[in-house]
C-alpha positions as CSV (number, residue, x, y, z in Angstrom):
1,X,-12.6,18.6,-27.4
2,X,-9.0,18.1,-26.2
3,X,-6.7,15.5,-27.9
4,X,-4.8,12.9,-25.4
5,X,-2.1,10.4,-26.0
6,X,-2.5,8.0,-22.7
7,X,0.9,6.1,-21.8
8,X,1.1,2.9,-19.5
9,X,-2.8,2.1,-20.0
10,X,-3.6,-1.7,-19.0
11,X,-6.1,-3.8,-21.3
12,X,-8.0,-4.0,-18.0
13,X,-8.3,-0.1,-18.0
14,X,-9.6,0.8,-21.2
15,X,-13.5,0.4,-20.3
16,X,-12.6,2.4,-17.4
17,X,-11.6,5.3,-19.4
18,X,-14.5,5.0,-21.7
19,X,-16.8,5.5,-19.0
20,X,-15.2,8.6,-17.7
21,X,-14.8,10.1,-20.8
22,X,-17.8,9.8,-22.4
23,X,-16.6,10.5,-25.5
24,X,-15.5,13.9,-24.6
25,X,-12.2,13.8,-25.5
26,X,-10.5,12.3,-28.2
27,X,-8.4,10.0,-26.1
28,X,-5.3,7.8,-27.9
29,X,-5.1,4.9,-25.4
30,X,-1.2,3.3,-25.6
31,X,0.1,0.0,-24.0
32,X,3.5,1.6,-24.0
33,X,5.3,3.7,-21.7
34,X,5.9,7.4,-22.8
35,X,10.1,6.7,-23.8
36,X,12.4,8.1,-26.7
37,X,10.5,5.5,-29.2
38,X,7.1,6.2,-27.9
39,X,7.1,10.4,-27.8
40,X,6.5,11.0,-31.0
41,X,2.4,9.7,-30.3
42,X,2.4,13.1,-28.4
43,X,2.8,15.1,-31.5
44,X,-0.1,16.9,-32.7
45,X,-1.6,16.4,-29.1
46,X,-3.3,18.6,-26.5
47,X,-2.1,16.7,-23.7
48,X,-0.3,13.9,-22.1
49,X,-1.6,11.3,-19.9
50,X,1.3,9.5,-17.9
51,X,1.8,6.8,-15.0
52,X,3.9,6.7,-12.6
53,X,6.8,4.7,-14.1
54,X,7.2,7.4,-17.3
55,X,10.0,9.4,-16.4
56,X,9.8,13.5,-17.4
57,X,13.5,14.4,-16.7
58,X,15.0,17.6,-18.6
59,X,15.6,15.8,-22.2
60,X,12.0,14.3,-22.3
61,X,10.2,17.7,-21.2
62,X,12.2,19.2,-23.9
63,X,11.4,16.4,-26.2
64,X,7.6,17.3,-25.5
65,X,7.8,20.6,-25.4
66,X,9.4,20.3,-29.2
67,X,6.2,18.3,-30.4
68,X,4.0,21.3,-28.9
69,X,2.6,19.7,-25.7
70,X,2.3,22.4,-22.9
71,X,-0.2,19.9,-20.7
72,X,1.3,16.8,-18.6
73,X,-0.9,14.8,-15.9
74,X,0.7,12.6,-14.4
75,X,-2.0,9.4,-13.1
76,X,-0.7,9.1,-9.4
77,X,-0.2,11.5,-6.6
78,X,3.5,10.9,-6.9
79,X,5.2,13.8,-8.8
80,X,9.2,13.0,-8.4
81,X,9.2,10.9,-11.7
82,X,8.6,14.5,-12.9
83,X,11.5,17.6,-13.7
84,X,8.5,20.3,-11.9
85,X,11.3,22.3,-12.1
86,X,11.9,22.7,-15.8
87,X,8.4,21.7,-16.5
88,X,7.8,25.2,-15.0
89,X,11.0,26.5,-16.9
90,X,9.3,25.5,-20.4
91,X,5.8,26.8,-19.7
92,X,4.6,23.2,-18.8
93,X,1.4,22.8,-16.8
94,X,1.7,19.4,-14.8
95,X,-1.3,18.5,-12.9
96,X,-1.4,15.1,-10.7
97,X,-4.6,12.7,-9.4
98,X,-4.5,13.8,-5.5
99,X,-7.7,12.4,-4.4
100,X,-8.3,9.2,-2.2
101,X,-9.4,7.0,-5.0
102,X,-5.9,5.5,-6.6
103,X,-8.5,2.8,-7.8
104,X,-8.0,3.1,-12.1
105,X,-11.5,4.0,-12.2
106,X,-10.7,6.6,-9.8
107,X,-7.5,7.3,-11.7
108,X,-9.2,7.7,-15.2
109,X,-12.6,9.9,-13.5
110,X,-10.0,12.6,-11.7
111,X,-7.8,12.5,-15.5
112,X,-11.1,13.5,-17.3
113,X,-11.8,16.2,-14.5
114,X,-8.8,17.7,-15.1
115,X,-8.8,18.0,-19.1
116,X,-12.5,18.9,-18.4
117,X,-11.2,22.2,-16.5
118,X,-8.2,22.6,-18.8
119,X,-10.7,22.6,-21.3
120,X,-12.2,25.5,-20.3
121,X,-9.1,27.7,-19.3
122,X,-9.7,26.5,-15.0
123,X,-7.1,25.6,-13.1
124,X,-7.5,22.3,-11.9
125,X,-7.0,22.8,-8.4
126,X,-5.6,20.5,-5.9
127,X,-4.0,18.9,-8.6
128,X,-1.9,21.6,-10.1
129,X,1.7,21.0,-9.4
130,X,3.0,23.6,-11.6
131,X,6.1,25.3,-9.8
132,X,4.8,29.1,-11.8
133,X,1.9,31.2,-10.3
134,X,-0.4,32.0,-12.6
135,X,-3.8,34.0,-12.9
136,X,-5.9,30.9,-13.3
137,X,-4.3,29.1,-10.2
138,X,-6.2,28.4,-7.4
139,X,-5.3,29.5,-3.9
């Protein structure tokens, strides 16, 4: 079972994400947005869950990358609020939510997916955006 610190989630969203995760992973849902006062939730984690409007420049992927988190999805398609670039430089796999449904129940089903195949060493396909080739990465 992974552990996840979700950032930006809505009161609206939370039954949303209790559906698609089926208690599979142990999922920390946060109101907040991932920030300098908020980063310290990751620590201990397996992953980060983020929205759009959390922004990964160098100092917060270095931030993360102190408190051990080497996993980053990002709940949009949208990946420019992201440093791919030094994500890549710190060994950072940042994966995205690509598919058609931007619905939250969409949004919450394709984040599941994806710690589901990180879960098992997989690549997660069309939504890796990690700037490094790698063995596991899908062509």
């Amino acid at each position: 079972m992974k552990v996840v610190v979700v950032y930006n989630v809505r009161s609206f969203e939370k039954e949303f994400w209790a559906l698609a995760n089926a208690k599979q992973h142990d999922l920390t849902l946060i109101s907040n947005g991932l920030n300098a006062e908020t980063q310290n939730y990751a620590r201990g984690k397996d992953a980060v869950v983020i929205s759009v409007s959390d922004i990964l420049d160098e100092s917060m992927l270095l931030n993360l990358k102190g408190l051990g988190i080497n996993k980053i999805m990002t709940r949009s398609k949208d990946t420019a609020h992201i440093d791919l670039v030094k994500a890549g430089d710190l060994n950072i796999q940042i994966a995205n939510a690509p598919f058609e449904d931007q619905s939250p129940k969409g949004l919450a089903e394709q984040t599941v997916r994806n710690l589901n195949l990180w879960g098992l060493e997989k690549c997660v396909g069309k939504a890796c955006c990690c700037l490094n080739d790698c063995a596991k990465k899908i062509k």
